[in-house]
N, CA, C and O atoms as a Tripos MOL2 file, in Angstrom:
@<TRIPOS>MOLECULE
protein
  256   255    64     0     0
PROTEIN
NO_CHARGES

@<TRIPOS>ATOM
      1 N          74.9670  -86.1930 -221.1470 N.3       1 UNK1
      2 CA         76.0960  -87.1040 -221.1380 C.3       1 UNK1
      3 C          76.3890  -87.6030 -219.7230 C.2       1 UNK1
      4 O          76.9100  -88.6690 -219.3940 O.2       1 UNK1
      5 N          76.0930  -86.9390 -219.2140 N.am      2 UNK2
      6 CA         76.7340  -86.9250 -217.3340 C.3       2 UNK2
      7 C          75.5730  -87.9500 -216.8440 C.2       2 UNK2
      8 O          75.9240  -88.5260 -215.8140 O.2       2 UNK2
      9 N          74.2290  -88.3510 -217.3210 N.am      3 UNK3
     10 CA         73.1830  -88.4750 -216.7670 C.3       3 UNK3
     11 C          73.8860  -90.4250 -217.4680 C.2       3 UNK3
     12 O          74.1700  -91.3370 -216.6920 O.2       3 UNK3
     13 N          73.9760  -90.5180 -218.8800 N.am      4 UNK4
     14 CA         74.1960  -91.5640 -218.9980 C.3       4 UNK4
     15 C          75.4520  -92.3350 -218.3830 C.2       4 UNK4
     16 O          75.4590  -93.5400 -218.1330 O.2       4 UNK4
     17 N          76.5100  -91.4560 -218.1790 N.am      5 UNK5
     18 CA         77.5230  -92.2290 -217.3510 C.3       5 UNK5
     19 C          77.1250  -92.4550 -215.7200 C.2       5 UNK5
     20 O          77.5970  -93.2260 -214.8840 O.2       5 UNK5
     21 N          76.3570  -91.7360 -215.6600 N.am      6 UNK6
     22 CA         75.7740  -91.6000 -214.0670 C.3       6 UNK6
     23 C          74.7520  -92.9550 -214.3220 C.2       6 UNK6
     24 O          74.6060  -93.3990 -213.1840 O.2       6 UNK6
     25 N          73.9330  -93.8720 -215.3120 N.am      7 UNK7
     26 CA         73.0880  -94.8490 -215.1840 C.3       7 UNK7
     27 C          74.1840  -96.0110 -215.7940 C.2       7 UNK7
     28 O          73.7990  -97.1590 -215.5700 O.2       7 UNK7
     29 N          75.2070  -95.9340 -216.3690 N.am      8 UNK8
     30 CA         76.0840  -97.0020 -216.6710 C.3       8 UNK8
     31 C          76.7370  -97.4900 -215.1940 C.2       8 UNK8
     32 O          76.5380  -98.6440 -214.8160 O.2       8 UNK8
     33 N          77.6280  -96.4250 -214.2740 N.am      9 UNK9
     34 CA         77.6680  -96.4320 -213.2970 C.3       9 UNK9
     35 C          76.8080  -97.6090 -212.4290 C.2       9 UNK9
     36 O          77.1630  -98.7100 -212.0080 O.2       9 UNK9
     37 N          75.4460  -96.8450 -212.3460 N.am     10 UNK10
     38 CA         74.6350  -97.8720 -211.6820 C.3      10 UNK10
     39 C          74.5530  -98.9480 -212.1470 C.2      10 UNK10
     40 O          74.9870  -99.8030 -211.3760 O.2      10 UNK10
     41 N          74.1220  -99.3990 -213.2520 N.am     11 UNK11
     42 CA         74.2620 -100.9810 -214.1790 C.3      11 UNK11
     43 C          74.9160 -101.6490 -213.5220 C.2      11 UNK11
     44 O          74.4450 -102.5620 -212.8430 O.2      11 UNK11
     45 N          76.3180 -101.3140 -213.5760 N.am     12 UNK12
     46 CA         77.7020 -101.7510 -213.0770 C.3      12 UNK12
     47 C          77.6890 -102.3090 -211.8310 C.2      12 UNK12
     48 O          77.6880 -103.5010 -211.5260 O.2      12 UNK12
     49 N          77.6780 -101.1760 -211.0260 N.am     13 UNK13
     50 CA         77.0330 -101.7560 -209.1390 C.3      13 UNK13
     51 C          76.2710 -102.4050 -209.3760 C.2      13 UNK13
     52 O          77.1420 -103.2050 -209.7170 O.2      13 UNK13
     53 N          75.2650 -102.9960 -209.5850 N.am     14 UNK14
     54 CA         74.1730 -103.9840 -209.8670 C.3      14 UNK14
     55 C          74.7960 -105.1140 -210.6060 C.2      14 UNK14
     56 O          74.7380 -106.1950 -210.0180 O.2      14 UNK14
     57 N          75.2000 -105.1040 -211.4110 N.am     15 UNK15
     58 CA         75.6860 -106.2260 -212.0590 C.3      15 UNK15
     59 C          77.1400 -106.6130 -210.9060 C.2      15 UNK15
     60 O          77.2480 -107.8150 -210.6620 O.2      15 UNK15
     61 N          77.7550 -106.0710 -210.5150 N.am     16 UNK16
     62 CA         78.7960 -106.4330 -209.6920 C.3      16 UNK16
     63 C          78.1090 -107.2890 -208.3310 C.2      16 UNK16
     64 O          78.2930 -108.4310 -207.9100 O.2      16 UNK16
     65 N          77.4280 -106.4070 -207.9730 N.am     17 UNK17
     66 CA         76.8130 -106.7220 -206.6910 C.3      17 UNK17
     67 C          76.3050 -108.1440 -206.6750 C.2      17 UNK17
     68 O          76.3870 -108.9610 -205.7580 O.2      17 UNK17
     69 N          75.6440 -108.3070 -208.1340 N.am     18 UNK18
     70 CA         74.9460 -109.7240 -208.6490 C.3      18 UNK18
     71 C          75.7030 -110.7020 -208.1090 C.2      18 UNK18
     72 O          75.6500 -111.3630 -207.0720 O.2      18 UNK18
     73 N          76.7520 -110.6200 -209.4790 N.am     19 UNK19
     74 CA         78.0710 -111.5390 -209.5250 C.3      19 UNK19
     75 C          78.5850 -111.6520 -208.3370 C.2      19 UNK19
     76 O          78.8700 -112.7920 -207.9720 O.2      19 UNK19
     77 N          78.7700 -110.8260 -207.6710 N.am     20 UNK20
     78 CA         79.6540 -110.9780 -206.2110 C.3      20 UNK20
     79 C          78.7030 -111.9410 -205.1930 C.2      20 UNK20
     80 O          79.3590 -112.4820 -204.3030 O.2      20 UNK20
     81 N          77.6090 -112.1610 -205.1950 N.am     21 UNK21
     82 CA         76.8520 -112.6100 -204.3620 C.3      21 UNK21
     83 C          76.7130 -113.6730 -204.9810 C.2      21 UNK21
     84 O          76.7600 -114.6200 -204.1960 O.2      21 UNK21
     85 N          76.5640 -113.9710 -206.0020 N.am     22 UNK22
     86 CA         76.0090 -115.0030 -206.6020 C.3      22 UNK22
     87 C          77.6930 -116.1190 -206.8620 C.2      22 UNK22
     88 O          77.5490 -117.3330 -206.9990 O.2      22 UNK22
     89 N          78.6150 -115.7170 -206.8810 N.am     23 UNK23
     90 CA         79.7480 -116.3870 -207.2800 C.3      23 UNK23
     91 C          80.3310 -116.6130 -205.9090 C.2      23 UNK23
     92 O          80.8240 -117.6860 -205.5620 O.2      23 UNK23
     93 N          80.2510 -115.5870 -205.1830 N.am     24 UNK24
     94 CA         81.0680 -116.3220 -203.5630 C.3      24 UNK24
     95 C          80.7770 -117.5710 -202.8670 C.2      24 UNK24
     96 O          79.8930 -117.9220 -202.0850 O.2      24 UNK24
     97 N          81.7070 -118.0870 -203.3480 N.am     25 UNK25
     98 CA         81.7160 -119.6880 -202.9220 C.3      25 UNK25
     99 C          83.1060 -119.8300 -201.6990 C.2      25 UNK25
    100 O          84.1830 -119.2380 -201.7620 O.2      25 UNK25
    101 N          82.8090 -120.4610 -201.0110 N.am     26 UNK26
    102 CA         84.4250 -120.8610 -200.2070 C.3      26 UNK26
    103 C          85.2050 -121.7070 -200.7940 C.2      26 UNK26
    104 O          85.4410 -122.7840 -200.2480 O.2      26 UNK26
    105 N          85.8710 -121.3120 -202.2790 N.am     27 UNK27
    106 CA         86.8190 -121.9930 -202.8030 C.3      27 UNK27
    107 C          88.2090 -120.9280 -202.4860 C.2      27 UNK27
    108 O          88.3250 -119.7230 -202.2640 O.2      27 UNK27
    109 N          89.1270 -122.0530 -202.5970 N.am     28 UNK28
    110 CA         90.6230 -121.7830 -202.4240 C.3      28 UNK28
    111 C          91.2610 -121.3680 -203.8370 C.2      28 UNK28
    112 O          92.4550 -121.0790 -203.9130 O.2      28 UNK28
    113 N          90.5890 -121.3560 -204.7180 N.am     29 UNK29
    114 CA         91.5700 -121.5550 -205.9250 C.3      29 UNK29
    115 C          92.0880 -120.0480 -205.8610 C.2      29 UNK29
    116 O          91.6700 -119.2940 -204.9820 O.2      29 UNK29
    117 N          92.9350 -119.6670 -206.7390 N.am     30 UNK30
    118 CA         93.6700 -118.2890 -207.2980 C.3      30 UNK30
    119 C          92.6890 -117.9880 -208.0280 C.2      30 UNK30
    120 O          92.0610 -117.0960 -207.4580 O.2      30 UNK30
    121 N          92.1900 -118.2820 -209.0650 N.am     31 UNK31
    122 CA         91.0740 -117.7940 -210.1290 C.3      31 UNK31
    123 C          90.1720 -117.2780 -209.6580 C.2      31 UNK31
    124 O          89.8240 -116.1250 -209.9100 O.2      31 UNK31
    125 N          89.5180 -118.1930 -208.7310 N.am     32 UNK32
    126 CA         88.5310 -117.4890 -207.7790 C.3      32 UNK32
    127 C          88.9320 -115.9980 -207.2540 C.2      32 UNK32
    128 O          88.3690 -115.0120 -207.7280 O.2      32 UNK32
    129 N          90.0650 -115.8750 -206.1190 N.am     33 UNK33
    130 CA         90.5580 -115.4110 -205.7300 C.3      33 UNK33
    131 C          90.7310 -113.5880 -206.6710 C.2      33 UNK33
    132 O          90.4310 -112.4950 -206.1930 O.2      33 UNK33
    133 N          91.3160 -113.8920 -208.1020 N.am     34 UNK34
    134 CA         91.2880 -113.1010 -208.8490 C.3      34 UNK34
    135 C          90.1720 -112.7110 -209.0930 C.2      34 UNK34
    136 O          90.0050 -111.5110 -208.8770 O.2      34 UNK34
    137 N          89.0020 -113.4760 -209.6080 N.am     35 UNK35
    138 CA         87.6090 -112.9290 -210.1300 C.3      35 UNK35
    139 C          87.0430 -112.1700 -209.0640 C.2      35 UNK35
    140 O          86.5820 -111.0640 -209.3440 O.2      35 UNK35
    141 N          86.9990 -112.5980 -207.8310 N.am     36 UNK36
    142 CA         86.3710 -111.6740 -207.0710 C.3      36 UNK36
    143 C          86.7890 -110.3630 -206.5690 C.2      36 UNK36
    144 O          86.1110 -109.4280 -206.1430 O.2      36 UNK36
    145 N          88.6950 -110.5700 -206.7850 N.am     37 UNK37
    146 CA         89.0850 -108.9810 -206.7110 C.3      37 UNK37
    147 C          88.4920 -108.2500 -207.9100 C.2      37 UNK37
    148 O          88.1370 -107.0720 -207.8810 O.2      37 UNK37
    149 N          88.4300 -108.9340 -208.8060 N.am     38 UNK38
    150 CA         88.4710 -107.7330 -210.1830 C.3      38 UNK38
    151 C          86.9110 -107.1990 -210.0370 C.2      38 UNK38
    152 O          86.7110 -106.0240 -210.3470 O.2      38 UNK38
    153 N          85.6970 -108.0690 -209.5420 N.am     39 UNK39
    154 CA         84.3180 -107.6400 -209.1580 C.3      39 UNK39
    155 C          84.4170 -106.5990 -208.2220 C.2      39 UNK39
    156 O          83.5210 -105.7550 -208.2390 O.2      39 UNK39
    157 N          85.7280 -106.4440 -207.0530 N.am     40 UNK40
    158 CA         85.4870 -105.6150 -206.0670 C.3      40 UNK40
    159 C          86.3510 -104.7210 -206.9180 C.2      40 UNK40
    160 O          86.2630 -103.6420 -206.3330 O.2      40 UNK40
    161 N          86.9530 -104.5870 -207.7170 N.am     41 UNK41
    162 CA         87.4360 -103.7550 -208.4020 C.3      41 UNK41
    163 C          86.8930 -102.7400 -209.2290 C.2      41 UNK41
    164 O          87.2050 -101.5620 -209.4030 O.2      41 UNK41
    165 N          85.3290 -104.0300 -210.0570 N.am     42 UNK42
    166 CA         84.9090 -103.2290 -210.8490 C.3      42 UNK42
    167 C          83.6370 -101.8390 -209.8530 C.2      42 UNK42
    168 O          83.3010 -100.6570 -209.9210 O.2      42 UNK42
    169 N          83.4200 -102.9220 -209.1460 N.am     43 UNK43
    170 CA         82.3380 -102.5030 -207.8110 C.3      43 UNK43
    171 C          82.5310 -101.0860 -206.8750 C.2      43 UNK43
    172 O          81.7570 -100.3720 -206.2390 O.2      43 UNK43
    173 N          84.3140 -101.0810 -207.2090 N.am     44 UNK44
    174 CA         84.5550  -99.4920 -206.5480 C.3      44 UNK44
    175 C          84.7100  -98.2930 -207.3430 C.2      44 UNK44
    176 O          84.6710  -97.0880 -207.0960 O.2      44 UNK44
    177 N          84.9440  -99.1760 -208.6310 N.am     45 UNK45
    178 CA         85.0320  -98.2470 -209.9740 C.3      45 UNK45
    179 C          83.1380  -97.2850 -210.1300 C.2      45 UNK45
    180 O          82.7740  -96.1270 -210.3340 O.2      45 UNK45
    181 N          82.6220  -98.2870 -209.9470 N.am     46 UNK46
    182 CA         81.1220  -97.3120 -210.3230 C.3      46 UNK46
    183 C          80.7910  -96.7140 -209.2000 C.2      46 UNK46
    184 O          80.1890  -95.6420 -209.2530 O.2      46 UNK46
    185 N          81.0590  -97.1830 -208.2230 N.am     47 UNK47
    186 CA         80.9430  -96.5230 -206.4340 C.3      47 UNK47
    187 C          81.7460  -95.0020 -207.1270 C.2      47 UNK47
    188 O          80.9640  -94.0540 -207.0510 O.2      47 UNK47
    189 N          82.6630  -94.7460 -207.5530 N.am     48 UNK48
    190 CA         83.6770  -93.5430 -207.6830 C.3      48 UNK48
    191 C          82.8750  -92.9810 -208.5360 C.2      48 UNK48
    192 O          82.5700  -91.8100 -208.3130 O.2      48 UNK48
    193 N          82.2410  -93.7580 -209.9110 N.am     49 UNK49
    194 CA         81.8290  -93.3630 -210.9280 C.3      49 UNK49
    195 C          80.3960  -92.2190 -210.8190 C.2      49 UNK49
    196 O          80.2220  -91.0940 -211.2870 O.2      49 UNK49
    197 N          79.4070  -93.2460 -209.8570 N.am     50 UNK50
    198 CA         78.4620  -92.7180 -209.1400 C.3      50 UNK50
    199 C          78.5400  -91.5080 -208.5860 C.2      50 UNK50
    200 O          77.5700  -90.7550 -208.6720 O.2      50 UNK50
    201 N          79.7320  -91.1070 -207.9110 N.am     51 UNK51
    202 CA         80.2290  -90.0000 -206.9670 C.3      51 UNK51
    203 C          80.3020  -88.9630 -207.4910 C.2      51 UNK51
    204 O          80.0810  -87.8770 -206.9560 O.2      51 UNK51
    205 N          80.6760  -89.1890 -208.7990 N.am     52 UNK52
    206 CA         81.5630  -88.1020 -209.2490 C.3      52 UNK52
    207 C          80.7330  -87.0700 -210.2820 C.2      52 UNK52
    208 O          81.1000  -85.9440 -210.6180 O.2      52 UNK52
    209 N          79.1180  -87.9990 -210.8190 N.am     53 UNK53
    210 CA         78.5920  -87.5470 -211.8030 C.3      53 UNK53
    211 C          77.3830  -87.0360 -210.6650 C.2      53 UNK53
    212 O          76.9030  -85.9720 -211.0560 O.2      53 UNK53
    213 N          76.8170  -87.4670 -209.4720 N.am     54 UNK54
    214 CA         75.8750  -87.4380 -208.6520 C.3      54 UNK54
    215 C          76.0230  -85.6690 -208.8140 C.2      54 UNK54
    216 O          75.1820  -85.1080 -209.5160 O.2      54 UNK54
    217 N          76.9480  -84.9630 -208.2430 N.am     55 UNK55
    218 CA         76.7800  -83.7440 -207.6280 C.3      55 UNK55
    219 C          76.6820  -82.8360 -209.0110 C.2      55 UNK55
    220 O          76.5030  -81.6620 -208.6870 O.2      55 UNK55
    221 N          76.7360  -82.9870 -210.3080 N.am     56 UNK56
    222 CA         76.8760  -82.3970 -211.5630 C.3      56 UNK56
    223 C          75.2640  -82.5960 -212.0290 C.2      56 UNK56
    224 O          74.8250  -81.7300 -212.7850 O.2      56 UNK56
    225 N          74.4220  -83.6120 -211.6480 N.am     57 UNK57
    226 CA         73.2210  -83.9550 -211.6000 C.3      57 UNK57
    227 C          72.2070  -82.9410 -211.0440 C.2      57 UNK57
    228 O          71.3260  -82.3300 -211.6490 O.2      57 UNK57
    229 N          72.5360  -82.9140 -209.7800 N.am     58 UNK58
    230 CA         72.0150  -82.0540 -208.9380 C.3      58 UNK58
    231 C          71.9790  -80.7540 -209.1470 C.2      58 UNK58
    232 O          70.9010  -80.1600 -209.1740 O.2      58 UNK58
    233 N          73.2050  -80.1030 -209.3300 N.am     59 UNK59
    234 CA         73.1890  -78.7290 -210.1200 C.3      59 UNK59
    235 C          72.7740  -78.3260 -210.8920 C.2      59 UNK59
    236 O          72.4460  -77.1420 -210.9570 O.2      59 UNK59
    237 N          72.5890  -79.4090 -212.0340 N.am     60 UNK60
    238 CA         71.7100  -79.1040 -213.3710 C.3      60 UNK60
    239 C          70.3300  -78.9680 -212.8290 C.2      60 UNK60
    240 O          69.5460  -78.1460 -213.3050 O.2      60 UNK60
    241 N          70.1150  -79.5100 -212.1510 N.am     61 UNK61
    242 CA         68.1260  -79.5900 -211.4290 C.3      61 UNK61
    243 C          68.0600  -78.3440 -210.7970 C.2      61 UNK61
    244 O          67.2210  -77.6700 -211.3940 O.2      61 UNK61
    245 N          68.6510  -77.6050 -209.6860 N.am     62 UNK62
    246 CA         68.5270  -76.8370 -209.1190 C.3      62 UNK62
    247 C          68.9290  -75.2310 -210.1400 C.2      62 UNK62
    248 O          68.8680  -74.0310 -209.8750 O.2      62 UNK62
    249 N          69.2800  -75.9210 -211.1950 N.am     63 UNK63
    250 CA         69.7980  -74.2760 -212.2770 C.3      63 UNK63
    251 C          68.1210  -74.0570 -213.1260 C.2      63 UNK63
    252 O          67.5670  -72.9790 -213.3400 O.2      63 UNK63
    253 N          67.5730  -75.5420 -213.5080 N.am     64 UNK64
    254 CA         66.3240  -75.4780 -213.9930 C.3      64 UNK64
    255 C          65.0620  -75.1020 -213.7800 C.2      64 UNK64
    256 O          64.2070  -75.2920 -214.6450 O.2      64 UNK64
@<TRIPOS>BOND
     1     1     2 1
     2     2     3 1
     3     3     4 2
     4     3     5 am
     5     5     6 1
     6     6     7 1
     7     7     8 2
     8     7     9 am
     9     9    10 1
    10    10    11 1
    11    11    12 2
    12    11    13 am
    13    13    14 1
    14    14    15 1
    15    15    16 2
    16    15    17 am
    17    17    18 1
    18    18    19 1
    19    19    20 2
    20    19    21 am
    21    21    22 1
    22    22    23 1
    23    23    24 2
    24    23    25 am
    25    25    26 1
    26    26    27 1
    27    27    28 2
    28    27    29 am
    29    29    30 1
    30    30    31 1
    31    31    32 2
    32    31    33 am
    33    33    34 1
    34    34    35 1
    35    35    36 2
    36    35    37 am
    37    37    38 1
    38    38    39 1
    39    39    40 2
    40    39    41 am
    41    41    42 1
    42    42    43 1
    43    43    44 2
    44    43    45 am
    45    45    46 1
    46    46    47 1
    47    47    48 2
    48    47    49 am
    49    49    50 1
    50    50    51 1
    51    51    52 2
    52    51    53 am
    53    53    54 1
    54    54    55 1
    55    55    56 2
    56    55    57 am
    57    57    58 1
    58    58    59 1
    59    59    60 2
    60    59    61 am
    61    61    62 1
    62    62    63 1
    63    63    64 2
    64    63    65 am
    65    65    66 1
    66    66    67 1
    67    67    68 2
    68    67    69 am
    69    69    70 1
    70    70    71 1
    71    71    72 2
    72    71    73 am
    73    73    74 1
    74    74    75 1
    75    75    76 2
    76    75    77 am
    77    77    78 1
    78    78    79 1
    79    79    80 2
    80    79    81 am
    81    81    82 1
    82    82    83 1
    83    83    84 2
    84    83    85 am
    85    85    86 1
    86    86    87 1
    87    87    88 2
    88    87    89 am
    89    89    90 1
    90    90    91 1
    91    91    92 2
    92    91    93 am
    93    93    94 1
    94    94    95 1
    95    95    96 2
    96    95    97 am
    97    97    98 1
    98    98    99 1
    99    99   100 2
   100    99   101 am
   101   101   102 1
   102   102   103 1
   103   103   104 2
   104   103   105 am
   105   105   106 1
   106   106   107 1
   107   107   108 2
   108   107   109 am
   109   109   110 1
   110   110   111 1
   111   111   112 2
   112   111   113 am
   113   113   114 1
   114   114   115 1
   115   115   116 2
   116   115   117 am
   117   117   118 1
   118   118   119 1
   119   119   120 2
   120   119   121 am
   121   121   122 1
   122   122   123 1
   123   123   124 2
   124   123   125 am
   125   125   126 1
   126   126   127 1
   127   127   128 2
   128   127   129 am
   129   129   130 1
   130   130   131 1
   131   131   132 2
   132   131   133 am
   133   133   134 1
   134   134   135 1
   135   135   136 2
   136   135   137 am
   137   137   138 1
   138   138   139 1
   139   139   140 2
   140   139   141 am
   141   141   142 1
   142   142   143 1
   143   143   144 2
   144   143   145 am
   145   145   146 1
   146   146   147 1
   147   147   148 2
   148   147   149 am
   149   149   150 1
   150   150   151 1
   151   151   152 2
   152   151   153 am
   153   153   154 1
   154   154   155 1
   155   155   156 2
   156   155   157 am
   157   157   158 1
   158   158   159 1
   159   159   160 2
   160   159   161 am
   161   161   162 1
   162   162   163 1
   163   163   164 2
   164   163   165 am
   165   165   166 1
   166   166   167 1
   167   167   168 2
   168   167   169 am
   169   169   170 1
   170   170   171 1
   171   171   172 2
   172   171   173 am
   173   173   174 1
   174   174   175 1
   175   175   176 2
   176   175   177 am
   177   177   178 1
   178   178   179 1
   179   179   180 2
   180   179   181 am
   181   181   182 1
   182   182   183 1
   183   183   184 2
   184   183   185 am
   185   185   186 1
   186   186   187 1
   187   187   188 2
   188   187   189 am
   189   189   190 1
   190   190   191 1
   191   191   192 2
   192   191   193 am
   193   193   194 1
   194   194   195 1
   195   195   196 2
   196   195   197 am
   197   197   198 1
   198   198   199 1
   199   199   200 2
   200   199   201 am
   201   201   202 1
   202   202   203 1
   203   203   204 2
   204   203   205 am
   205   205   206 1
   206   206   207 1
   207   207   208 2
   208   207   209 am
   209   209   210 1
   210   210   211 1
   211   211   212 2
   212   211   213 am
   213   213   214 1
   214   214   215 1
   215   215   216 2
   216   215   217 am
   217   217   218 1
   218   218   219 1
   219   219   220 2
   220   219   221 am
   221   221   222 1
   222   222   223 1
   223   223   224 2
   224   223   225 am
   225   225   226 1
   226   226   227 1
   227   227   228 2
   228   227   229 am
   229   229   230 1
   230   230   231 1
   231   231   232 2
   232   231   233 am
   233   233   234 1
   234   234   235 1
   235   235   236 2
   236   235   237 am
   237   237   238 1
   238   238   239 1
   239   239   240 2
   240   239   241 am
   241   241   242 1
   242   242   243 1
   243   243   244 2
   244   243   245 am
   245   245   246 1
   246   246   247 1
   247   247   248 2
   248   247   249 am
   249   249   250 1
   250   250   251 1
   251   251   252 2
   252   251   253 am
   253   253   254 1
   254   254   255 1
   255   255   256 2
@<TRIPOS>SUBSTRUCTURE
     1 UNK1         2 RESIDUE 1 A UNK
     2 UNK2         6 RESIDUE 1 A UNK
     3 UNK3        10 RESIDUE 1 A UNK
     4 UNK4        14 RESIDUE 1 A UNK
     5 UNK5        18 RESIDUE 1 A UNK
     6 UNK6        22 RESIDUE 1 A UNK
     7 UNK7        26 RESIDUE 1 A UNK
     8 UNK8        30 RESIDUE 1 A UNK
     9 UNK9        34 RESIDUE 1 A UNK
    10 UNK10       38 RESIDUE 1 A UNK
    11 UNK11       42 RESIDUE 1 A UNK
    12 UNK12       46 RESIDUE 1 A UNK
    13 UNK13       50 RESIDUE 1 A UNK
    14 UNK14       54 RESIDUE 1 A UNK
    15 UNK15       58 RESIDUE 1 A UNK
    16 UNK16       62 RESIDUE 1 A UNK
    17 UNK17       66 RESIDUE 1 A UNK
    18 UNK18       70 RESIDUE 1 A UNK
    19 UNK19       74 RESIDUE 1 A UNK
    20 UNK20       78 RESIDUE 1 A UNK
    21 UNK21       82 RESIDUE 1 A UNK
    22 UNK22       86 RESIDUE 1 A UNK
    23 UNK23       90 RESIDUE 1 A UNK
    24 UNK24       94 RESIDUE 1 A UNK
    25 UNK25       98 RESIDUE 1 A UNK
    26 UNK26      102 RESIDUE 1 A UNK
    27 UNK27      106 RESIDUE 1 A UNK
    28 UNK28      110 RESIDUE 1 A UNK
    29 UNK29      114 RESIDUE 1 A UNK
    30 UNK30      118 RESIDUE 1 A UNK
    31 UNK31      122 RESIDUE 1 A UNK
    32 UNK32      126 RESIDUE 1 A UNK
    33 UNK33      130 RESIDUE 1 A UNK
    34 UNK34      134 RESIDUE 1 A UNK
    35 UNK35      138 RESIDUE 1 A UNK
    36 UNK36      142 RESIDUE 1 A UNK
    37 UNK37      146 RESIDUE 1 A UNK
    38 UNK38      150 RESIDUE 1 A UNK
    39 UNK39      154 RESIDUE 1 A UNK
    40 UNK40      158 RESIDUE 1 A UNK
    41 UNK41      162 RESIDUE 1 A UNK
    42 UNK42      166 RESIDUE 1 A UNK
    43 UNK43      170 RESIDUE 1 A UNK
    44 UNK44      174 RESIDUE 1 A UNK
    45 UNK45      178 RESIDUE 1 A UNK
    46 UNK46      182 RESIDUE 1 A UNK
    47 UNK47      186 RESIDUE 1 A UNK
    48 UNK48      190 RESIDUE 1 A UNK
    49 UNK49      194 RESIDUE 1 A UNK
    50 UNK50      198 RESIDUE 1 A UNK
    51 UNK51      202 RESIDUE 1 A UNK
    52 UNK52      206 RESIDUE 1 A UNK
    53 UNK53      210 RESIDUE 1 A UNK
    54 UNK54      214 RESIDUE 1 A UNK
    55 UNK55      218 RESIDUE 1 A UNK
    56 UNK56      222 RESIDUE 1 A UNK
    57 UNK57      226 RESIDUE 1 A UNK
    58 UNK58      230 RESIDUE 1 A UNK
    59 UNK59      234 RESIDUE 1 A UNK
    60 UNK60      238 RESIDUE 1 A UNK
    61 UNK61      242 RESIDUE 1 A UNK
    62 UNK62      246 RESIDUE 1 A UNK
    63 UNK63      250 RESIDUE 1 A UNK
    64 UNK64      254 RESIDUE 1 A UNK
């Protein structure tokens, strides 16, 4: 279970990372403005997500 939230995680960063690069434009609008918080939003969410399942990973390898 830990292994699949640990590769959704990654998806996520990747797909954020995409979008974030690929959508940053130098527009003024609010919308803009919003979409790219909610990307850096989603972007710190799997950064945490990543973190948290990484060291539960590792333990399982080193018990095996």
């Amino acid at each position: 279970m830990r292994a699949i939230v640990f590769i959704i995680s990654i998806l996520a960063f990747i797909g954020a990372i995409y979008f974030l690069v690929d959508d940053f434009v130098n527009t003024l609008s609010f919308h803009h403005a919003v979409y790219i918080s909610l990307l850096i939003i989603v972007l710190c969410n799997s950064i945490v997500g990543m973190l948290m399942t990484w060291p539960m990973l590792i333990s399982r390898k080193n018990k095996s």
